[in-house]
C-alpha positions as CSV (number, residue, x, y, z in Angstrom):
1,X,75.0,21.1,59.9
2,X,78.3,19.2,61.2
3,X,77.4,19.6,64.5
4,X,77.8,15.6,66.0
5,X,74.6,15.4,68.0
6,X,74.3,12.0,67.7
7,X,77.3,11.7,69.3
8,X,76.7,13.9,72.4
9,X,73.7,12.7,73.4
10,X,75.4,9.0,73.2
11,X,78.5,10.1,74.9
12,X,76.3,11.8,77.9
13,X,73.9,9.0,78.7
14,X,77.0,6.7,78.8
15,X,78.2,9.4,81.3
16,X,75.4,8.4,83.6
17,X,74.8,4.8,82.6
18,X,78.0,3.5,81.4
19,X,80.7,4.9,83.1
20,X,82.0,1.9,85.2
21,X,82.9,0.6,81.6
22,X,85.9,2.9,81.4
23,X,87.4,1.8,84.2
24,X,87.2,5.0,86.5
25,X,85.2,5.7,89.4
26,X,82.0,7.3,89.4
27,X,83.4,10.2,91.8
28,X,82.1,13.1,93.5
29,X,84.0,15.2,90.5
30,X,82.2,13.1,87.8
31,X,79.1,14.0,89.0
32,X,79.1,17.4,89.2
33,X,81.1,17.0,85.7
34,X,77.7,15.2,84.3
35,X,75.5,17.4,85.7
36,X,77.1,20.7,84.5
37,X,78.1,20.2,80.9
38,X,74.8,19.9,79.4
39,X,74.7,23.8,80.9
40,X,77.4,25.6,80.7
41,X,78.6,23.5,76.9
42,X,75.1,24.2,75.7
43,X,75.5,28.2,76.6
44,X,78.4,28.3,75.0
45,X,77.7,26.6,71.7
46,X,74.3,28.6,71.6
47,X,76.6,32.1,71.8
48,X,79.1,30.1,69.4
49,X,76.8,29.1,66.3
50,X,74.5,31.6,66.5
51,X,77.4,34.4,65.9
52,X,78.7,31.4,63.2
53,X,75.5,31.7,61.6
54,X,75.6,35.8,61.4
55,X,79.4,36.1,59.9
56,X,77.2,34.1,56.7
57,X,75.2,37.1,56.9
58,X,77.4,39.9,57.8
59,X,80.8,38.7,56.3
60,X,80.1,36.2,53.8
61,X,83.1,37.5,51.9
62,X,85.2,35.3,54.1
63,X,84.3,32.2,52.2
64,X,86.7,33.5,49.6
65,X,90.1,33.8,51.5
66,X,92.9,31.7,50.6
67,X,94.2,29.8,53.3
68,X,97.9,29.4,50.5
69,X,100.4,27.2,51.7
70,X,99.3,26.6,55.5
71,X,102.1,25.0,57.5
72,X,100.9,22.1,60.1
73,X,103.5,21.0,63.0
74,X,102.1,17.3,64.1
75,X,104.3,14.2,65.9
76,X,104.0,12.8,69.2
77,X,103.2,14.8,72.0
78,X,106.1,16.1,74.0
79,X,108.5,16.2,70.7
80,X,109.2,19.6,70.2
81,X,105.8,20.8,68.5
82,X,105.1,23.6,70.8
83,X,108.7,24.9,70.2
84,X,108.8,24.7,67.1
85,X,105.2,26.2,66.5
86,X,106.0,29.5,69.0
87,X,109.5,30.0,67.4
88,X,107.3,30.1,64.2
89,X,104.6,31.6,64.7
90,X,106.9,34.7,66.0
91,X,107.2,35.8,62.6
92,X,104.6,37.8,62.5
93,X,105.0,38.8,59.3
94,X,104.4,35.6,57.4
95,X,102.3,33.5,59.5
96,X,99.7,33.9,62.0
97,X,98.1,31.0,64.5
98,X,94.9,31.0,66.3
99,X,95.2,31.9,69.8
100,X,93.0,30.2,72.9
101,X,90.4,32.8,73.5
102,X,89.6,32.8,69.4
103,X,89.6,28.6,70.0
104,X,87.3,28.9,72.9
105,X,85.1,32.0,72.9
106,X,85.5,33.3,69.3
107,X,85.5,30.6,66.5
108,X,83.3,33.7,64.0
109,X,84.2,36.5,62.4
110,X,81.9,38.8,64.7
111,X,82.8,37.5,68.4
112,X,86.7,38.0,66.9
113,X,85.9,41.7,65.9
114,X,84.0,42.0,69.1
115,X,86.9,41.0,71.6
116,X,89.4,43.0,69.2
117,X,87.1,46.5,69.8
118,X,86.8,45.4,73.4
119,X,90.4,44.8,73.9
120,X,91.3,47.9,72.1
121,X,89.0,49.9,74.6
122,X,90.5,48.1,77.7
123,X,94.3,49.3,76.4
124,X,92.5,52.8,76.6
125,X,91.9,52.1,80.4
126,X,95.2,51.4,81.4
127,X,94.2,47.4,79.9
128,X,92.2,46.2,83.9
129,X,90.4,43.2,82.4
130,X,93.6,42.2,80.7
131,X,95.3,42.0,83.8
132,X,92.7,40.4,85.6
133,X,92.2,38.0,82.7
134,X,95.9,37.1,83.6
135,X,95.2,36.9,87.3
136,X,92.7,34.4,86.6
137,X,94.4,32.4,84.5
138,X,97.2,32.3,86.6
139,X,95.2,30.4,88.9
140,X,93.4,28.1,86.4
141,X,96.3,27.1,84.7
142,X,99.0,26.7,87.6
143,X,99.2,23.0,87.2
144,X,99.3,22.8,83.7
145,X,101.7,25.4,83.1
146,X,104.1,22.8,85.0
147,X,104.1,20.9,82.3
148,X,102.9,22.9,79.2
149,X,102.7,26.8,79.2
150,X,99.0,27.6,78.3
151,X,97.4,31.2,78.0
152,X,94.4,32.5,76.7
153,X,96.8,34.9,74.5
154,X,98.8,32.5,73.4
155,X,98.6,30.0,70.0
156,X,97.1,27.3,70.9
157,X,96.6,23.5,69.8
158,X,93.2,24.6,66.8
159,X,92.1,21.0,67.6
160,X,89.9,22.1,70.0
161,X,87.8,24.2,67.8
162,X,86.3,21.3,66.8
163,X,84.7,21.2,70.5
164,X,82.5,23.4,68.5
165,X,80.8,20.4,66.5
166,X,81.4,17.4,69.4
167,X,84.4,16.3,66.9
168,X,87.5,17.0,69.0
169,X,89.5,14.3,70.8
170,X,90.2,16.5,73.1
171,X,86.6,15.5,74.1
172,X,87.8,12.3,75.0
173,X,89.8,14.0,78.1
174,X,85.7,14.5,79.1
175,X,84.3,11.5,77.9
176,X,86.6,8.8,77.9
177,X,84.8,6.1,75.7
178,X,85.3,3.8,72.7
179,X,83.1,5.9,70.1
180,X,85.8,8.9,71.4
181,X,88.9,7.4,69.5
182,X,88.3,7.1,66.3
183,X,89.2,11.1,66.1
184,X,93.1,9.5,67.5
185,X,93.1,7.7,64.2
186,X,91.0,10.2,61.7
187,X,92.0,9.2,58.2
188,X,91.7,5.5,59.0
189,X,88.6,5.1,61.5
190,X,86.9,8.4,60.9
191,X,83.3,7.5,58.2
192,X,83.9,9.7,55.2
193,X,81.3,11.3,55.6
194,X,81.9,12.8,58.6
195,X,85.3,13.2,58.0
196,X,84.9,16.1,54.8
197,X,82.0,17.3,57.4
198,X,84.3,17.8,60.1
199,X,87.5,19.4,57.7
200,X,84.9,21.7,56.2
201,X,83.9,23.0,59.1
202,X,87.8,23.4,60.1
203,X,88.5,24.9,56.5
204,X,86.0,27.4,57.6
205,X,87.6,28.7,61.1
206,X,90.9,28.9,59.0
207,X,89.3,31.2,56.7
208,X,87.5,33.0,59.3
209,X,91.0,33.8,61.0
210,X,92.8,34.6,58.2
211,X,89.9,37.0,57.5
212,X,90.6,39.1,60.7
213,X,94.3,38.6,61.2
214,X,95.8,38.6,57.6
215,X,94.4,37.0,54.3
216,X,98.0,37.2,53.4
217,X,99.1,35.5,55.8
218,X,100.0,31.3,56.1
219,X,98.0,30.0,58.6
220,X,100.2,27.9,61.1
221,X,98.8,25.2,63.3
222,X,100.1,22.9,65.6
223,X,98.4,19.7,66.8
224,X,99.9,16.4,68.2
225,X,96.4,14.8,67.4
226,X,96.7,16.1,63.6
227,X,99.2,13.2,63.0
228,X,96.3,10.9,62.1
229,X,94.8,13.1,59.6
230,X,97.7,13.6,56.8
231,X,95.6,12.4,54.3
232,X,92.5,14.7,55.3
233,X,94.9,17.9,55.5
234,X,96.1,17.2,51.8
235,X,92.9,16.9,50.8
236,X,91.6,20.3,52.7
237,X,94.5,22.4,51.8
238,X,96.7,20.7,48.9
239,X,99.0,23.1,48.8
240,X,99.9,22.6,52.9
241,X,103.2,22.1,54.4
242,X,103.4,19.2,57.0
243,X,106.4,18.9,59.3
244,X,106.3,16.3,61.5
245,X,108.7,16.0,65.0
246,X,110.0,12.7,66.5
247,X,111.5,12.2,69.5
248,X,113.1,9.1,71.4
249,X,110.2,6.8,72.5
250,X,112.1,6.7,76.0
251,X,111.8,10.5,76.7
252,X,108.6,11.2,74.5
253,X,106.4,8.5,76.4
254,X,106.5,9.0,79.7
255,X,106.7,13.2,79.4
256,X,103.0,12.9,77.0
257,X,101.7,10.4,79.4
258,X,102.4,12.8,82.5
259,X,100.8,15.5,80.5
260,X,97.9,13.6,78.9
261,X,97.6,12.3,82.7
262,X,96.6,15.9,83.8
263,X,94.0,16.1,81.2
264,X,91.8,13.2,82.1
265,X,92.5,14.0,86.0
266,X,90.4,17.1,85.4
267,X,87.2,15.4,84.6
268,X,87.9,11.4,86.0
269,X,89.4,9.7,89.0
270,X,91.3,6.6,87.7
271,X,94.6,5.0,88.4
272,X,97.3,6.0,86.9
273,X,97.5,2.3,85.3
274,X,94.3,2.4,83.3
275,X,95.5,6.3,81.9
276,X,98.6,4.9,81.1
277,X,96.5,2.1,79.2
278,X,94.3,4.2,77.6
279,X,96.5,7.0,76.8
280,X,99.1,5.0,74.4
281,X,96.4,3.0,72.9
282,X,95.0,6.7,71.7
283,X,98.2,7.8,70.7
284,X,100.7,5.0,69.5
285,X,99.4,5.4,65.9
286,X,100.7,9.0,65.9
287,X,104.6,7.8,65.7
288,X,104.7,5.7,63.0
289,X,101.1,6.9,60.7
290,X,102.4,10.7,60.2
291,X,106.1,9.4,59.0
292,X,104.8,6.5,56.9
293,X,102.4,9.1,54.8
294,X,104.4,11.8,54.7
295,X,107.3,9.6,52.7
296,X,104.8,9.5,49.9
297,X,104.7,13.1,49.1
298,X,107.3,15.4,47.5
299,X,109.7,17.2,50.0
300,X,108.4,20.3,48.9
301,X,105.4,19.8,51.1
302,X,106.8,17.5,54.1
303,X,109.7,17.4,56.6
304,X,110.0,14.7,59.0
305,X,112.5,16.0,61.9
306,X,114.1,14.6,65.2
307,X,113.6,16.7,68.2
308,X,117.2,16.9,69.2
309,X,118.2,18.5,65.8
310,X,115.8,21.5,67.1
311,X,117.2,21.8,70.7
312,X,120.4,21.9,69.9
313,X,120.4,25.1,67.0
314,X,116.8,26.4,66.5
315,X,118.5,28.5,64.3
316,X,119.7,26.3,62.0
317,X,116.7,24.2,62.6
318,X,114.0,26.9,61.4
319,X,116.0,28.5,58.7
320,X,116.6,25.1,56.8
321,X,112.8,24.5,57.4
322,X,112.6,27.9,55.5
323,X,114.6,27.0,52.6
324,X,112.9,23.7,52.4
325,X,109.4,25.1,51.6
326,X,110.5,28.4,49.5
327,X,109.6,30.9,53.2
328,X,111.9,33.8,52.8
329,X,113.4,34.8,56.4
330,X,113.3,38.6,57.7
331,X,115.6,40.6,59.4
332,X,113.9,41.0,62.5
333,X,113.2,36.9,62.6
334,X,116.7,36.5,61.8
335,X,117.4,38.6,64.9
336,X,115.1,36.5,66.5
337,X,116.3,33.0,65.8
338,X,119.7,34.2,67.2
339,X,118.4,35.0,70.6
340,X,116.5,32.0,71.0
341,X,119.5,29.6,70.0
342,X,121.5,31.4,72.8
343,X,118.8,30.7,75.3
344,X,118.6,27.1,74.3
345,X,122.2,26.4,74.9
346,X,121.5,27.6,78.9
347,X,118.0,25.7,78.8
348,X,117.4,22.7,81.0
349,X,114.0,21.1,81.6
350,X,112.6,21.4,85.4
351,X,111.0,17.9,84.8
352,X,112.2,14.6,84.4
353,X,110.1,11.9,83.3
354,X,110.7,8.1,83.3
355,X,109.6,5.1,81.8
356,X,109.1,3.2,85.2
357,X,107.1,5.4,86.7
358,X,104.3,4.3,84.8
359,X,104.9,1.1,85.2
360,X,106.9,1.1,81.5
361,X,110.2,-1.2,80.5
362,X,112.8,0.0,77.8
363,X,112.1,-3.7,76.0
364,X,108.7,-3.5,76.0
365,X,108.3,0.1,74.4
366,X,111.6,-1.0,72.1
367,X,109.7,-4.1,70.7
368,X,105.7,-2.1,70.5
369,X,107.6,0.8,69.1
370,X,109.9,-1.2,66.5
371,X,109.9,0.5,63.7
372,X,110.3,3.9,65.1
373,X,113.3,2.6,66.8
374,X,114.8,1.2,63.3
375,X,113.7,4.0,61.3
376,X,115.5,6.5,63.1
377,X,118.1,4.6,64.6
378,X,117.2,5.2,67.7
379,X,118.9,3.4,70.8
380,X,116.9,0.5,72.6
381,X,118.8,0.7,76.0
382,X,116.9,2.8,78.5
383,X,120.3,4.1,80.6
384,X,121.9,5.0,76.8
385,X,119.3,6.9,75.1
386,X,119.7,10.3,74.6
């Protein structure tokens, strides 16, 4: 079984033994963190695996679905990966992306045909627990969707389907320990082992979707945290496309630090320091690893893109993406693509993020961030950078 167990029960008696190691406070928020997980995680990964178990029973067919030429978006956080991924995944057509209430609450085959029949009956009914599914979430979310628009109908990053088996690093938002980031750098620091445990298991929720949604369909996924693993993808799904999205250091820092920020804030009190700390030692990797392995591959499978090319024609952007990998381009996403370049050229971002705000300096992220600077020619002057 790939379930981590190991892990979990190390991660929560460092929850109530080791905490002060992190460098957060043992808060009021902590505690009821600590006391609550081992409840409402373990009810949900009883529902979770024992439906996972029953689709090997009821649909074992799904084993046998091709996931063919899957497209991964990875890069930096804050670079243009969500974009890109929900201008994608709009054509319907050709790809299809796993939304947050199939990461969450339906990884199988059954809970997915479950939700579908329920869903289908609620549209009967004028659609109530749909609209007070959004009324809830409108609430849950409202901070977030500051920074990052999140619904429960919406694709979403997969990476957290591997909550599922205690592999996610989103778990490290939860549990922010040592043993946690060696998922930031998963082709490197990640035992073998584990590793094909851990891609099997994802295989398998790829295969389960594509199952439901469209076995002739590419699977599209889009995870920040999937720039460390560009080996393990390869080897998973050889035939997958991998684009990768870079964006200046200057504006790319400080906007994922904000956002990463949020994360831990839900589950630890620290100062905004130590997150800042902890936050680029987890993701620094993911600038340079992604671009360094992708050059070795063929540009048949592999694009490595800057974020302002997108902005300014998505259009253009998407369509020579298309060509690139052999994707043939509809009418109606043509259509589509046209819209969306006209909206971008009235877009401007609500938030504006800086480098000394946490406590950052243009030279010091110029000379840590070197050879992203050089590959890409990026400028090293705070004030000039675009």
């Amino acid at each position: 079984m790939p379930f981590y167990f190991r892990l979990m029960l190390r991660m929560a008696a460092k929850s109530i033994f080791a905490y002060h190691t992190t460098g957060c406070r043992f808060s009021v928020k902590r505690f009821v963190f600590t006391i609550t997980f081992p409840l409402w995680y373990g009810f949900l990964e009883l529902i979770n695996w024992a439906c996972l178990l029953l689709d090997e029973i009821l649909f074992p067919a799904y084993r046998r679905t091709v996931a063919a030429q899957p497209v991964f978006i990875v890069g930096f956080p804050r670079s243009g990966t969500t974009y890109l991924h929900r201008l994608i995944d709009n054509d319907q057509e050709q790809f299809t992306s796993l939304k947050l209430w199939e990461i969450i609450f339906a990884p199988s085959i059954l809970q997915k045909k479950c939700f579908l029949l329920l869903g289908k009956l609620d549209r009967r009914m004028g659609r109530p627990l749909y609209r007070a599914a959004i009324r809830m979430e409108d609430k849950l979310f409202e901070g977030s969707r500051k920074m990052h628009r999140i619904s429960h109908f919406e694709a979403e990053e997969d990476e957290i389907i591997l909550i599922h088996i205690f592999s996610s690093l989103f778990l490290a938002f939860m549990f922010p320990f040592e043993e946690m980031d060696v998922f930031s750098r998963f082709d490197t620091d990640v035992a073998p082992l584990r590793r094909e445990k851990i891609m099997r298991f994802y295989k398998q929720c790829v295969q389960r979707h594509l199952y439901v949604f469209g076995p002739d369909k590419h699977f599209l996924s889009k995870n920040p945290a999937s720039s460390s693993k560009i080996n393990a993808i390869y080897e998973t799904f050889p035939d997958a496309k991998i684009i990768c999205m870079v964006r200046h250091p200057f504006e790319a820092i400080p906007s994922a630090i904000s956002w990463v920020s949020y994360g831990f804030k839900q589950f630890n009190t620290a100062d905004q320091q130590i997150l800042t700390s902890r936050i680029l030692g987890l993701m620094s990797h993911w600038y340079m690893y992604p671009v360094t392995e992708l050059d070795k591959r063929p540009e048949t499978c592999q694009a490595v893109l800057e974020y302002d090319d997108l902005v300014k024609d998505p259009d253009g952007f998407v369509k020579r993406l298309y060509l690139r990998f052999g994707f043939p381009v509809s009418a109606g996403f043509n259509d589509f693509l046209t819209e969306e370049t006209k909206k971008a050229k009235h877009y401007k971002s609500r938030h504006d993020y800086s480098l000394g705000g946490y406590g950052l300096d243009a030279d010091t992220i110029a000379a840590e961030f070197k050879p992203v600077f050089e590959r890409f020619s990026f400028r090293t002057n705070e004030e000039t950078a675009p």
